[in-house]
Structures are given as C-alpha cells and as structure tokens.
C-alpha positions in Angstrom: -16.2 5.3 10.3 -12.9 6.7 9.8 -10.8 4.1 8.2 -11.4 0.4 6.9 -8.2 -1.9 7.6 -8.5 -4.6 4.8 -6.4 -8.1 5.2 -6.5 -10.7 2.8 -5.5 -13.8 4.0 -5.0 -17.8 3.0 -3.3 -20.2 5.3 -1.2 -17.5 7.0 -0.6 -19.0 10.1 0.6 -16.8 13.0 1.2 -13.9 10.4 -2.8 -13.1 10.7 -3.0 -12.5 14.5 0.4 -10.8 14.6 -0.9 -8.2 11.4 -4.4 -7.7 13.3 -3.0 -7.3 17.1 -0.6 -4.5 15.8 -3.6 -3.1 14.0 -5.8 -3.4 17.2 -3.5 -2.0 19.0 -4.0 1.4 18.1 -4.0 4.5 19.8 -7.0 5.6 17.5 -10.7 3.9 17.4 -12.7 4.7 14.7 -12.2 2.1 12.4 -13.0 -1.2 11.6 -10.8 -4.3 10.0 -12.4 -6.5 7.2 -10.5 -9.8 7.0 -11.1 -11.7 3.9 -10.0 -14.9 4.0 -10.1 -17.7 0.8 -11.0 -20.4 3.3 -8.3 -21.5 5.2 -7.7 -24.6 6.9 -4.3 -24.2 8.5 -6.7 -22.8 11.6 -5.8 -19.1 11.2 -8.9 -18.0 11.0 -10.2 -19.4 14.3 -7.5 -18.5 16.2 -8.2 -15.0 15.0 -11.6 -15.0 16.5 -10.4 -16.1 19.7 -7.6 -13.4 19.4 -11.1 -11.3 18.6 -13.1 -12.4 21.3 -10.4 -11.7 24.2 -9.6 -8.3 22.7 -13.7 -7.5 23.1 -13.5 -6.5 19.3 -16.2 -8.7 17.8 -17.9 -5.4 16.8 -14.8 -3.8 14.9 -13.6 -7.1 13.1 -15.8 -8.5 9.9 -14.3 -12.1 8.9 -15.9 -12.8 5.4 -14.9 -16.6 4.4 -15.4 -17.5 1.0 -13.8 -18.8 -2.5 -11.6 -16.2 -4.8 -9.5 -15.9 -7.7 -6.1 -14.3 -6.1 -5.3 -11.2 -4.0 -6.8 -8.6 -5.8 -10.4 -10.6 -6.7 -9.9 -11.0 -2.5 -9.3 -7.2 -2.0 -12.4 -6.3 -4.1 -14.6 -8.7 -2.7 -13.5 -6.7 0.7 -13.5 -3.3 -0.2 -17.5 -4.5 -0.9 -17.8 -4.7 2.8 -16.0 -1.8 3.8 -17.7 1.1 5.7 -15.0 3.4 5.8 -13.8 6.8 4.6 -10.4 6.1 3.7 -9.1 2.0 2.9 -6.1 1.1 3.3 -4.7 -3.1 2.5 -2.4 -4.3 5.1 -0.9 -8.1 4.0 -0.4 -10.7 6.6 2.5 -10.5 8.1 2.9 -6.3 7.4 2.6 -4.6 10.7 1.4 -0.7 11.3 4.9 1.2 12.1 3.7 1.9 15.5 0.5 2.5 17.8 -0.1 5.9 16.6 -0.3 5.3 13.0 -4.1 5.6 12.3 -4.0 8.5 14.9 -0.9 10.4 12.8 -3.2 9.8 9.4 -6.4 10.8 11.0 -4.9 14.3 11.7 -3.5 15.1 8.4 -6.5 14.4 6.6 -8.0 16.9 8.9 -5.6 19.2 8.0 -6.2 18.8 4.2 -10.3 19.2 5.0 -10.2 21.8 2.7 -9.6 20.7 -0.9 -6.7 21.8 -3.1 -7.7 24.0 -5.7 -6.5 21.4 -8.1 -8.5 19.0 -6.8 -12.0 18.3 -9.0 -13.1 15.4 -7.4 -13.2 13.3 -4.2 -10.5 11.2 -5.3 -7.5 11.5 -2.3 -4.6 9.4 -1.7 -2.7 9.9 1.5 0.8 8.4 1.9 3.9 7.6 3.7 6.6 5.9 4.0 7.7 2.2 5.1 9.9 0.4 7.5 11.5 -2.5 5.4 11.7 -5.6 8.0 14.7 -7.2 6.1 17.1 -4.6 5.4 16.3 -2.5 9.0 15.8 0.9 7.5 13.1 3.2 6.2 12.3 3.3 2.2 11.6 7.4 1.9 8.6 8.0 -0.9 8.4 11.0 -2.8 6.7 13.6 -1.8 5.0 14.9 -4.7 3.9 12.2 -7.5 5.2 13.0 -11.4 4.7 10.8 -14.6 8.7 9.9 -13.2 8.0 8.8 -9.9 4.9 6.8 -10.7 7.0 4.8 -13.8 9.5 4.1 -11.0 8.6 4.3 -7.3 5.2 4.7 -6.3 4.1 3.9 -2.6 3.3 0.7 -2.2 -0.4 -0.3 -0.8 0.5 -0.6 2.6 1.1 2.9 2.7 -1.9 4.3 1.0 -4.8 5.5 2.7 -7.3 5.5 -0.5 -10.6 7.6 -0.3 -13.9 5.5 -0.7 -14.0 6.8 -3.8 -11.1 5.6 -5.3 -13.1 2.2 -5.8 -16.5 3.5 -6.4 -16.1 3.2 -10.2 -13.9 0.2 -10.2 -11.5 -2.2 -7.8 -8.6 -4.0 -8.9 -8.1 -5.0 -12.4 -7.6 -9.3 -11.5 -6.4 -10.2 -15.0 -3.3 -8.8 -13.3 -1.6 -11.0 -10.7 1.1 -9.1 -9.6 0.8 -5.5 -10.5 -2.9 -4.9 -10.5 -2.0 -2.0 -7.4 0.3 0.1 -9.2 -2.6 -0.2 -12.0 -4.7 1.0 -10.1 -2.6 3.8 -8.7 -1.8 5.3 -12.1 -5.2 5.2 -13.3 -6.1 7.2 -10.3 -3.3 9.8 -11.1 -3.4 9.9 -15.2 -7.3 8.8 -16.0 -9.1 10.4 -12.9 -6.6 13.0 -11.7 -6.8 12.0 -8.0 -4.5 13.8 -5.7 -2.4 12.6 -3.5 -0.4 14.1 -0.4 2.9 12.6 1.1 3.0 12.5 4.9 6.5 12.1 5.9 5.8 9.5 8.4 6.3 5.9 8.1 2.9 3.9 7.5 3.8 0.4 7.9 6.3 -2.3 8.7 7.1 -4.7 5.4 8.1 -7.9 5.9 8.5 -8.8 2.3 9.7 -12.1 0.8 5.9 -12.4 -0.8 4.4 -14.1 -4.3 5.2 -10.6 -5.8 8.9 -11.4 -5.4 9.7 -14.8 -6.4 11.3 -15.0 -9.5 8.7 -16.3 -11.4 6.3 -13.0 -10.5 9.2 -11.0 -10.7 9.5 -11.9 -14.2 5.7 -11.3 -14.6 6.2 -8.2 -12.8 8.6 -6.3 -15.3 5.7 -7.7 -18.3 2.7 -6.1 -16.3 5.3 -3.2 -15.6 6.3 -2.4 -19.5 2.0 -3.1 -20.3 0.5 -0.3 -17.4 3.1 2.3 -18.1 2.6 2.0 -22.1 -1.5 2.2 -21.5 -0.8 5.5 -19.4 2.3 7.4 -20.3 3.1 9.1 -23.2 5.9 8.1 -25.9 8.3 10.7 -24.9 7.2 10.2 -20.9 8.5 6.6 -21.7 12.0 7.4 -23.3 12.5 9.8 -20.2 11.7 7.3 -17.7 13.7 5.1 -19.5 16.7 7.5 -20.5 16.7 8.7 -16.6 16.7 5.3 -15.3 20.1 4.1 -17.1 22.1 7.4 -16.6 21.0 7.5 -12.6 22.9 3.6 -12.5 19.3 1.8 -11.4 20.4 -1.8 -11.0 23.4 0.2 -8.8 20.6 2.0 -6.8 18.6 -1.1 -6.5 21.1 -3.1 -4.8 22.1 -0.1 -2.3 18.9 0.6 -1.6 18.5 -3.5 -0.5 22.0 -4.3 1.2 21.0 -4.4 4.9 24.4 -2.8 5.7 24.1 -0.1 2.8 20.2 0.7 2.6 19.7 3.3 5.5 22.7 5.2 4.6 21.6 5.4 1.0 17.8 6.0 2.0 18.9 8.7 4.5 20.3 10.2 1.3 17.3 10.0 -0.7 14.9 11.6 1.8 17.6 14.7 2.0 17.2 14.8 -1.8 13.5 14.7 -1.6 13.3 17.4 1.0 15.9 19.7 -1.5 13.7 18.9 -4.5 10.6 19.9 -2.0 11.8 23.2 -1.4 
C-alpha cells in the first residue's frame, strides 16, 4: 500500500463525506483511508458508510469508532491502523487540490528512490503547497527547510506526505493541543535529521476557520510556539529568527499574505523569491 489517508473526525457533518469523496476520487489507487472518529452522533459517520457502500470502497475505507483525548491522541490511535508507506492527515472539511494529487506525489517519490547522500535514515518528508479556501490563492512553502523556515513557516500537515517511519519511534506529543504537528515536524528535522523534499505542487485545499484558530488556541498557540522552538533551536538560532522576523515587518506580511484581495499577489511574490533563493 502506497499511501494511508488519515481523517479524524467528531460531529463533522457534511464536511466528512465531502473530505473523503474528494479523496476517493482520485486518479491513483493504491491507498487506503483510515477514518477515526471520537463517536459521533450528529450521523456523520453512517452517512459515510453509505457514501462507502455506493462508491464500492468498503475494502479501501477503515472506520475505527472509539473514545479519545483530542486530535492528536485521534491521529495516533490512527496512524496504529495504518498500512501505508507514506501518511498523510487530511482534516474534515480540507479537500485534495485536485484528482491527481496522490498520482503527482506517487511519482516524485519514485523519482527520489534513490536516497540523498545526506540521508541516514528512512525518515522522508514530502511536501507541497496549499490552496487557502478563504483568501482564493495558493500559500507557496519553501523549498528547502532551514532552522529559519521551520521557526516560522513550515508546511502544514495537510501537505506532508510522512514516511511510516516517521511514527515508528513516537506519534504526536497530546500534552500539546494545538501545536503538537509542528512538534513533531521539528523533531524530525533537528533530533532525527529526516529529510524532506518540496514538490512545487499544491497538496491540498484548506478550509480553515478551525480550533487552531480561535482566539483562545491562538493564544495557546504562540505559548506552545515560544516552548518547541526553545527545546530545539539554539540561543543565537532564536535571536535570528527573532531579529529577522521584526526587520522583514511580520505582522505587515501576515495580514498581506491573508487579505483575500492582497494574498495571491503577495504569494505570487514569495514563490518568485523562493525560486531565486533556489537557484
């Protein structure tokens, strides 16, 4: 099996069947979809099956139904049933960018069969970019991770096709509640030196809008934030970070990059500066 497509779900109404038709509707076959729902009882979960049944893929979809602690103690308890090569955690109510997604990510891999010679292990992070639902436009990534783009913009896990054994030694750390992904992600690039390749193609379709952006996790956010990078970044790392972060105007950048009539200028900017940078 290729890829395992991992949705957590609670109550998500509609946002379930729409997140798993756009995921069975792609071009490519080999992979399954583990849905791991915190018992609902809004009747997502049986519409699903039907949605299931009529799409004759009963074989490809595992529903596990049973108690959890949040979103990440959910991920981990699906990762457990996961048969794939590469994972990759869609939320309810994300879409894949288009049919062709798995089929665009399946190649590239392919292309990278033989390791880097950088690379000591078979821990391998494949990446794009994402289509941001609310502002219209595509959010460019970088396409080569630094101790500077991991402080400030890493992918986010819709866009990260993970190897399996990026969670053999451990899953998601569930004392965090909102940040326990980009934990994650920079303990695979500082502790276990994982590597990771950009492919500059979109991954998903974000909807946004989520727990991670209330204002009570965004507040929560910023502590978890200030706690990961201190654990894995160096003193002088952090007062560059920092430093670069109020010359380059950030709260400026932030709100151009979410203005829905200013983001796809300024991210069409960005990805020309990434592709400089690149060569």
């Amino acid at each position: 099996m290729k890829f395992t497509i991992v949705v957590v779900c609670y109550n998500a109404g509609e946002k379930l069947k729409e997140t798993v038709t756009s995921i069975l509707d792609q071009s490519m076959t080999d992979y399954e979809v583990v849905i791991k729902d915190g018992m609902s009882t809004d009747g997502s979960i049986e519409a699903l099956e039907t949605l299931v049944t009529e799409r004759g893929a009963r074989e490809r979809v595992k529903i596990i139904r049973e108690k959890d602690q949040g979103i990440y103690d959910a991920m981990n308890a699906a990762i457990r049933h996961a048969s794939g090569e590469y994972y990759l955690f869609l939320n309810c109510g994300d879409l894949f960018y288009d049919e062709n997604v798995l089929q665009r990510f399946s190649d590239a891999i392919s292309e990278e069969a033989v390791p880097f010679p950088e690379e000591k292990n078979g821990l391998r992070v494949f990446y794009g970019n994402r289509y941001l639902i609310p502002t219209k436009s595509v959010e460019y990534i970088a396409p080569r991770m630094t101790p500077l783009t991991c402080f400030r913009n890493i992918p986010c896990h819709q866009c990260c096709f993970y190897s399996a054994d990026c969670f053999a030694e451990r899953g998601y750390r569930t004392d965090l509640k909102v940040r326990a992904d980009y934990e994650h992600f920079l303990w695979l690039f500082f502790a276990k030196k994982a590597s990771f390749h950009y492919v500059n193609a979109c991954v998903a379709k974000y909807e946004g809008g989520g727990y991670s952006e209330n204002p009570e996790s965004v507040k929560r956010s910023a502590e978890e934030h200030r706690a990961i990078t201190k654990r894995y970044l160096s003193k002088w790392q952090l007062f560059y970070c920092n430093a670069y972060m109020i010359v380059t105007l950030q709260p400026l950048r932030h709100f151009l990059a979410t203005n829905p009539f200013l983001s796809k200028g300024y991210n069409a900017l960005i990805h020309g500066l990434y592709r400089i940078v690149k060569k």
